[in-house]
N, C-alpha and C positions, 0 to 999 in steps of 0.2 A: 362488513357492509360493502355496496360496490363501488363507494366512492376509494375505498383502502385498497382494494383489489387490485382496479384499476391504477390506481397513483403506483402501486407497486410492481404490476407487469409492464407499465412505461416507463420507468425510474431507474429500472436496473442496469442498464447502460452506464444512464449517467452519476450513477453512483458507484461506479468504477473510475468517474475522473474525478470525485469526492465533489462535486455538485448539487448533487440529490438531497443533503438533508438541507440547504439552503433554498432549492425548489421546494420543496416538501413543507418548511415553514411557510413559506410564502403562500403556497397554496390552502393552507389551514388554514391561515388567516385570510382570506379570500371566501373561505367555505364558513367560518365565521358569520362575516358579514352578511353573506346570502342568506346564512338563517334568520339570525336579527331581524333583518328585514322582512323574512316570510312571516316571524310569528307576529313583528307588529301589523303587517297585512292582514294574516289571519285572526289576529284583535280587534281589527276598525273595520272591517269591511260586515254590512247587515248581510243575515243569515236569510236567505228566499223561504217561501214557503211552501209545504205540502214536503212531499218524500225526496232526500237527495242524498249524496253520499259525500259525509260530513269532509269537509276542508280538513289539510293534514301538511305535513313538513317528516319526508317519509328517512330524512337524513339522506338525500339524495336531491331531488326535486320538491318546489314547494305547490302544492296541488290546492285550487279552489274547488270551491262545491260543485258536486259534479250529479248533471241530469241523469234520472234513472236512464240505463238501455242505450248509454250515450259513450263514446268513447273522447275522453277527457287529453287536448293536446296544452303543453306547454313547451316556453324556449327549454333549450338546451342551460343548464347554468353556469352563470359567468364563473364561477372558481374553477374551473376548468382549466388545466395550463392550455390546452389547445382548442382554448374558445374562441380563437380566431376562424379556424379553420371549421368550424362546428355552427358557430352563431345563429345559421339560418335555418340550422334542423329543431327537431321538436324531441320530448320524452312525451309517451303514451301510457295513458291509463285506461281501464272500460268501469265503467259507470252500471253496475247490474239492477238488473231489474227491481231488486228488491230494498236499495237502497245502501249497498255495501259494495264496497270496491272488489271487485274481479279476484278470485284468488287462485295460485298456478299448485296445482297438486293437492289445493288444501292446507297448504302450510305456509306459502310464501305469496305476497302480493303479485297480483302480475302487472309489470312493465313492461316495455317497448323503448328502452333506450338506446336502439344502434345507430340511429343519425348524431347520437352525442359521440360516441369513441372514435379515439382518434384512427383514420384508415393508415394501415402499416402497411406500406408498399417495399416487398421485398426489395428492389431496386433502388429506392432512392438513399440518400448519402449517411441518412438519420440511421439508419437502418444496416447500411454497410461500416458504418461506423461504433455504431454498437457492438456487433459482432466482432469486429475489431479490436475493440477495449476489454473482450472477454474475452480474445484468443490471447490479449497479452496478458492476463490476469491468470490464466492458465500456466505462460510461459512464464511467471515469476515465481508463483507460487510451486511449479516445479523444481524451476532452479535452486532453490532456499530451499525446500527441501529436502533434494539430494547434497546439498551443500552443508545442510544441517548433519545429518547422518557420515559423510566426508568428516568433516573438524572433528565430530564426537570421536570417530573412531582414531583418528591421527594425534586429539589429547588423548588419548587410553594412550599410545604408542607409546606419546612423549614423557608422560608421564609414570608410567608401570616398567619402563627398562632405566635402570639407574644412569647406567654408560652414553645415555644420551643426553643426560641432566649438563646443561653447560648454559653459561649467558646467552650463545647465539640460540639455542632450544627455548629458554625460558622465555626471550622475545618473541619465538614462533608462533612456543604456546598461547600469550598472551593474545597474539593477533588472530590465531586461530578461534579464541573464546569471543573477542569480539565480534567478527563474519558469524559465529554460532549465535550469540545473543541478538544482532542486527538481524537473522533468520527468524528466530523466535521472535521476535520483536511484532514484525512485520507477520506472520502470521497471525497472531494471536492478534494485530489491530484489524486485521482483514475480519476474522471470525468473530470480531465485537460487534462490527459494522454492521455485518453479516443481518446478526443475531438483534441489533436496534432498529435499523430499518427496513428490515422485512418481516418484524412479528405480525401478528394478524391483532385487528384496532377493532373495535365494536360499538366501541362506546368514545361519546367525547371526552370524558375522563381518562377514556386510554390514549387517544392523541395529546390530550393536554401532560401526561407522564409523559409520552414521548419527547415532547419538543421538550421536557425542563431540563435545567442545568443537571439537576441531582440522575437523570438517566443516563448523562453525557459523563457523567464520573469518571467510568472503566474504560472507556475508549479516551477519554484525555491521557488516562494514566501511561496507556496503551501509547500514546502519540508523546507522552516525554521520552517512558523508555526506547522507543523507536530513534527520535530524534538524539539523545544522551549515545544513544550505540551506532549510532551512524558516526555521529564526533569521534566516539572513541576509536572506530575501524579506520577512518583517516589518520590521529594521532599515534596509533599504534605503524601503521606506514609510515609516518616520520619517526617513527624511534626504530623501525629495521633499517631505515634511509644512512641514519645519523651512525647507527652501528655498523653499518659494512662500509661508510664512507672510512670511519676510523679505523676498520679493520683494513681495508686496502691501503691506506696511507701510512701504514705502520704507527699507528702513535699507541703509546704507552702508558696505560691508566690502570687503576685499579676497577678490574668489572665490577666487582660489590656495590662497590661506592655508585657506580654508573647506571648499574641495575633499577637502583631506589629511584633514581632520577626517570631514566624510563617507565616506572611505575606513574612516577607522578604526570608526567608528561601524557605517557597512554589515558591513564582513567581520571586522572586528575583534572588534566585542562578544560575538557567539555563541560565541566560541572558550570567554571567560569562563566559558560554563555548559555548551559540551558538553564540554568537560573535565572536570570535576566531574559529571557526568552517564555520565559515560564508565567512571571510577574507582568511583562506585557501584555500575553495573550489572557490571563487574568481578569487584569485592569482595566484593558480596553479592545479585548475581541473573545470575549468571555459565550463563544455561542458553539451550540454542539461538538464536535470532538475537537475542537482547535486545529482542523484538517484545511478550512479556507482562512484566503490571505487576501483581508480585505485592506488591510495598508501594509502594504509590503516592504516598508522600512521593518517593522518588526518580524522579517522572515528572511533581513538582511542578518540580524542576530545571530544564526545557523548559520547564511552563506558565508558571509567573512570569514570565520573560523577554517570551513571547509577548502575557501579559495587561497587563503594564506597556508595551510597545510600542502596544499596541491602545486602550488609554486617552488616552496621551497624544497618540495620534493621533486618538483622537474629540474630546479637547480643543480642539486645532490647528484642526479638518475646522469646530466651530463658531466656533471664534475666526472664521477665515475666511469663514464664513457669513455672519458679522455685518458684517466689510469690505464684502463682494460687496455683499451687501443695501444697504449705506449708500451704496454708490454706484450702484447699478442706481436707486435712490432719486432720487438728484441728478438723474440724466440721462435718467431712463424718459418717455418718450412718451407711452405710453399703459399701461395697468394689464394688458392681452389680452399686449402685447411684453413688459414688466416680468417679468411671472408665467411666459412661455416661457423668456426667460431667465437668472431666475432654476433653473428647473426644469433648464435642459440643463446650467448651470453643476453642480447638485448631482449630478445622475446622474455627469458628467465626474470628480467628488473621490470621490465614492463608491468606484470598483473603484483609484483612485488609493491611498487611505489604507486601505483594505481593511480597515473601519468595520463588515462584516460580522462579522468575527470576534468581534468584543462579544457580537452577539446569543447564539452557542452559547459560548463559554466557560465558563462553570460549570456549562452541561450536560454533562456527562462521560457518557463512554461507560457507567462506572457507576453512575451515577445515572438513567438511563435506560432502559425496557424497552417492548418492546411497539410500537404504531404510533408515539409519540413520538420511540421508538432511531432506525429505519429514517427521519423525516422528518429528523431530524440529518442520519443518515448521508448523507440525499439531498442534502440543500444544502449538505454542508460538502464535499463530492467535488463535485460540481456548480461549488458557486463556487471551488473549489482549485482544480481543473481547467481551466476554461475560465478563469479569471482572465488569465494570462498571455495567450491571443490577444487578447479583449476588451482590455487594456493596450497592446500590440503595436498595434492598430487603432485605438485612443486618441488616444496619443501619439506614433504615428509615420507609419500610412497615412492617416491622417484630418486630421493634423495642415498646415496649410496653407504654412507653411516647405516641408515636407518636399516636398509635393505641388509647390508651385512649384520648387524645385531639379530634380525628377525631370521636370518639360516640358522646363525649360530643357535637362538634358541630354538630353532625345528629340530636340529642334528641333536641336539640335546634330550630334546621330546621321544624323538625315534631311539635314542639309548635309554631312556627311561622305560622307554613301552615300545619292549622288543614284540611283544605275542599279538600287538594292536598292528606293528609295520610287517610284521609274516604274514601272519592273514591277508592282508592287501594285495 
């Protein structure tokens, strides 16, 4: 119908900043009331007499009886989001001679609704801004994808060559599976989204399925495991943090024993808070994918977590700094090698302890407007995104172990299969 069309070709912007199914209800319920009110009109209001073309509620506009040969105007309807902008126009009907509403091809009513839609002005900010929200939707969903397909292939690595199996690997891989699952995560809520509010509606029984809890299921599910794998990508950065602090300090433990503990710490500690994160949004914000934050004490739940992880990792990242330093110190040659690296050293910890996340933290999405929102938005998708390949290239392709294991098995390959490296 054109009221779904339209709510859907204006919407889609803003359902890139998870706004839209809260417009969207709101606008139902707005298109509700409009009806209500047309059929009780069309119940109390006496029927003229002689030939006319019967009163109707076309699920659009509510239309009285309308003179033969007469073309039939009413307002624009209030459930319109941009019935401000529209209020003084009209929708058109014609009134045929014979006492039946005008029909376009033979199959469909004809209308004249374009003083109701809203005018989209290439130029204005609504409009630049939309574009905007889908060039960055673009840029995320690229990065997580190649970042996706990165991890896969660096756990193959990690895992299918024995001689790389060590506590420092076993934490890479670890961290490597989280940036893959937070990839996944976030795609597959993107494609639920997608997939809920943009089907096509016909019926008010299919809006009413739309807005129920029971259609919001798979994207809630969609919005733990997202949120559960963000936690763990942080927690697994403080368990690399808390390992190379110890390995540079020389202390002396049993990895085994330490290992279990970084198990728990990585996948175990999010549980702590999306559970209780889970049971709020439940309890008392129980409406479409659990996506908006209408008391944002319960979306401090997640931040805590994240900001006490991001601390004590910026703590760690300079404690380490000061190690490095003191010994690039001892043994520096010259001050030109000293200062390079020193430099490659920090670039290397930097996407490591993921020390980024300090910087926006207390910039909240609501505390935020204007070009400052969009610079967030840009580097916090930015560096989410491509984080996991960057990492994947880090500590696995670039990594000189890694590199040396994967000749040795090519040199091996080419004495295997002498008739496959002549040919060539």
């Amino acid at each position: 119908m054109v009221f779904n069309q339209q709510v859907q070709m204006d919407y889609g912007g803003l359902m890139e900043e998870g706004c839209s199914p809260k417009v969207l209800e709101k606008t139902f319920e707005q298109w509700m009331r409009y009806k209500d009110e047309c059929l009780k009109k069309i119940a109390s209001d006496p029927y003229p007499s002689g030939l006319f073309c019967n009163r109707t509620f076309d699920m659009y506009a509510c239309w009285p009886d309308g003179s033969p040969g007469t073309i039939v105007n009413v307002s624009c309807p209030f459930y319109l989001p941009w019935y401000e902008k529209v209020k003084h126009g009209t929708v058109s009907r014609k009134c045929g001679p014979d006492g039946h509403w005008a029909m376009l091809n033979g199959t469909e009513l004809w209308r004249d609704h374009s003083q109701c839609k809203e005018e989209v002005d290439g130029n204005t900010g609504e409009e630049s801004s939309y574009r905007l929200m889908v060039s960055f939707k673009v840029l995320y969903t690229v990065g997580y994808s190649l970042s996706l397909l990165a991890l896969v292939l660096a756990l193959l690595i990690l895992t299918v060559f024995r001689k790389l199996r060590c506590t420092r690997n076993y934490i890479h891989a670890n961290l490597f599976a989280s940036f893959g699952l937070r990839a996944i995560s976030v795609i597959v809520k993107d494609a639920l989204l997608e997939q809920m509010w943009r089907r096509e509606t016909f019926q008010v029984s299919d809006w009413e399925a739309l807005l129920s809890h029971e259609a919001a299921i798979g994207c809630r599910v969609a919005q733990v495991v997202m949120q559960y794998c963000i936690l763990a990508n942080h927690y697994w950065f403080l368990a690399e943090a808390v390992y190379l602090y110890k390995l540079l300090i020389g202390a002396v433990f049993s990895e085994k024993n330490y290992y279990t503990l970084y198990l728990y710490l990585g996948w175990g500690t999010p549980v702590a808070f999306v559970v209780p994160w889970m049971a709020a949004k439940y309890l008392k914000e129980n409406a479409e994918c659990w996506a908006l934050n209408e008391n944002m004490n319960y979306w401090w739940i997640i931040r805590i977590p994240i900001l006490l992880a991001s601390v004590i990792n910026l703590l760690i990242f300079m404690q380490i700094l000061k190690v490095i330093l003191a010994k690039l110190r001892a043994n520096q040659k010259g001050y030109a090698d000293y200062k390079l690296r020193l430099a490659k050293a920090t670039l290397t910890l930097v996407p490591l302890f993921g020390i980024h996340e300090v910087v926006f933290i207390f910039v909240t999405d609501e505390q935020t407007t204007g070009v400052l929102r969009y610079i967030k938005v840009f580097f916090t998708l930015f560096l989410n995104s491509f984080q996991g390949f960057l990492v994947a290239v880090l500590y696995c392709f670039a990594n000189k172990e890694v590199k040396s294991e994967m000749k040795k098995r090519w040199q091996l390959w080419k004495l295997d299969h002498p008739a496959l490296c002549c040919t060539q």
